[in-house]
N, C-alpha and C positions, 0 to 999 in steps of 0.2 A: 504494500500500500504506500499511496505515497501523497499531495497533497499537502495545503498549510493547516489539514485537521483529519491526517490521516485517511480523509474520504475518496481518496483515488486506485484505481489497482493501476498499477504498474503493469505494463507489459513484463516478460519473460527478459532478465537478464538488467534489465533496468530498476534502479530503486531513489530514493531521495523524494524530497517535498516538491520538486517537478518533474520527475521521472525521467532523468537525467545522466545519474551516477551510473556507469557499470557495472553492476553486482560482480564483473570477474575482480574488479581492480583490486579488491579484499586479498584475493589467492594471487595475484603475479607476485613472484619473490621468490629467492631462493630460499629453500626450508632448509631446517636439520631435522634429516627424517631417520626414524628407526623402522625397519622393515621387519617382519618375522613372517614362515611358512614354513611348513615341513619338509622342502628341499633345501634349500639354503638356509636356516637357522635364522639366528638374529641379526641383521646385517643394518653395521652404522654407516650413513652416506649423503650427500646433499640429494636436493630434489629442486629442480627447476620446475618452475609454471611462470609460462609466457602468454600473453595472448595472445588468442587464435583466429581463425580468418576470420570470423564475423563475431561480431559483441556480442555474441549468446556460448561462447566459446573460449578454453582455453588447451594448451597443450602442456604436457605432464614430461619431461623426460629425466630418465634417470633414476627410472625404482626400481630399487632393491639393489641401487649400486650398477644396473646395467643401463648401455647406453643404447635406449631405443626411446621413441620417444607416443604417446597415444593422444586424444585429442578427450577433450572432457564436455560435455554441452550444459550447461545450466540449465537446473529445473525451477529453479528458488533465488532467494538472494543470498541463502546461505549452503545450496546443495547445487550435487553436479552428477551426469550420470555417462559413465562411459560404454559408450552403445555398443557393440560387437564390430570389432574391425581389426584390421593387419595392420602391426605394428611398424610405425618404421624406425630403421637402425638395425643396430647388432641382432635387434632380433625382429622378425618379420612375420610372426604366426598370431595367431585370433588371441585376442584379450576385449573381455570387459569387464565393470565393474560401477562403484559409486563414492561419491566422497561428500563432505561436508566439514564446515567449520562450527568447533566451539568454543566462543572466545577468540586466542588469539593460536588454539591449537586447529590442525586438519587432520583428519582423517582418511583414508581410503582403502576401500577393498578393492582388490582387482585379482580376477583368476585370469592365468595364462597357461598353456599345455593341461588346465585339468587343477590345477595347485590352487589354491585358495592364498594371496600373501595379504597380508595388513599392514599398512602402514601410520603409523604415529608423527605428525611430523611437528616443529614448534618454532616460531619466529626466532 
């Protein structure tokens, strides 16, 4: 919602009191992410998010420490959902998943090959 008394909805991806602001601009930054999943353990590593081709969008690369990179679509002004797609970079096969902010921490799930990883990540 957005508006000088909250009585507006925002479009997808848009937020503020004129429906203005980006909802990615929250998530563009490099994180300090902690990754865990039953193939690769706990794995400490940066995690980029840039933004992505259209303002309802961001791109993720860098989890779990490998360099491939996936695209995220904004559902919310605080969540994101990664649709089923070929990754690109070192690795190039199906991932999706979801993520979301609380506070100043993100979250995300994302399965690739079958693996379920979670990642922890903090300003």
């Amino acid at each position: 919602w957005g508006g000088l008394y909250c009585d507006s909805l925002c479009a997808i991806g848009f937020e503020g009191i004129y429906c203005n602001i980006p909802s990615r601009n929250k998530f563009v930054r490099t994180w300090s992410a902690t990754t865990s999943s039953p193939s690769t353990g706990v794995v400490h590593h940066p995690l980029y998010v840039t933004d992505g081709p259209i303002v309802q969008q961001i791109v993720i690369t860098n989890f779990d420490n490998e360099n491939y990179s996936v695209v995220g679509t904004m559902l919310d002004y605080d969540k994101f959902e990664i649709l089923s797609q070929n990754a690109t970079g070192a690795y190039t096969g199906v991932v999706s998943g979801s993520g979301y902010l609380n506070g100043s921490n993100m979250a995300i799930n994302l399965t690739k090959n079958g693996v379920d990883y979670f990642a922890n990540c903090n300003k």
